[in-house]
N, C-alpha and C positions, 0 to 999 in steps of 0.2 A: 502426501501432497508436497511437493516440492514448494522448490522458492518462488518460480514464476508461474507458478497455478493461483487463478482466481476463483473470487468466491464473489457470486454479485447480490448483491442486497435489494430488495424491493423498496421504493422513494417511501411507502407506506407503515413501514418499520421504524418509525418515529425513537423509540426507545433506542436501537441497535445502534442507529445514526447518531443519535447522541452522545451514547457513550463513546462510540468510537473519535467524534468530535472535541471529547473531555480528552482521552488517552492522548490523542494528536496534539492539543495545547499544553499538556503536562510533557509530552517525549515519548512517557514511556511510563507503567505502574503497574503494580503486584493486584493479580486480583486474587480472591478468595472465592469458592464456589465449589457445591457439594467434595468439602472437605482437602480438595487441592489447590494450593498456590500454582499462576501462572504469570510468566512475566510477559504483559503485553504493551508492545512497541506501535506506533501507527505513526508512516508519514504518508505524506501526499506523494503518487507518484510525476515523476520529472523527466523529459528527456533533454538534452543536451540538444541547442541549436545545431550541432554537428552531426548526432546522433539520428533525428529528425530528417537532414539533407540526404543522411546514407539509407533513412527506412525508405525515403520518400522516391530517390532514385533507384531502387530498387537492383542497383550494381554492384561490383564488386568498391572498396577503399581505396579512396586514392591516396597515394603516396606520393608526399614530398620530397 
């Protein structure tokens, strides 16, 4: 799975959403689970006002 591959979670996953909600006000933390450490990061994602305009136009960048 790469980096910009999603994974979507069902609203009904009460638990999944939560912890994910814990990870995202901590940064970041080690979990433990059937015998392996992971280190899991969660932010929200963001696009950039700029970013936004160029998805929205759907053209090429314009340069200054």
């Amino acid at each position: 799975m790469g980096a910009k591959d999603s994974i979507k979670i069902h609203s009904d996953d009460k638990e999944l959403l939560g912890f994910l909600e814990q990870v995202r006000a901590l940064g970041s933390a080690v979990v433990e689970a059937g015998g392996m450490r992971y280190f899991v990061s969660v932010r929200t994602d963001a696009v950039s006002k700029t970013g936004r305009e160029f998805l929205a136009g759907g053209g090429p960048a314009k340069i200054d």
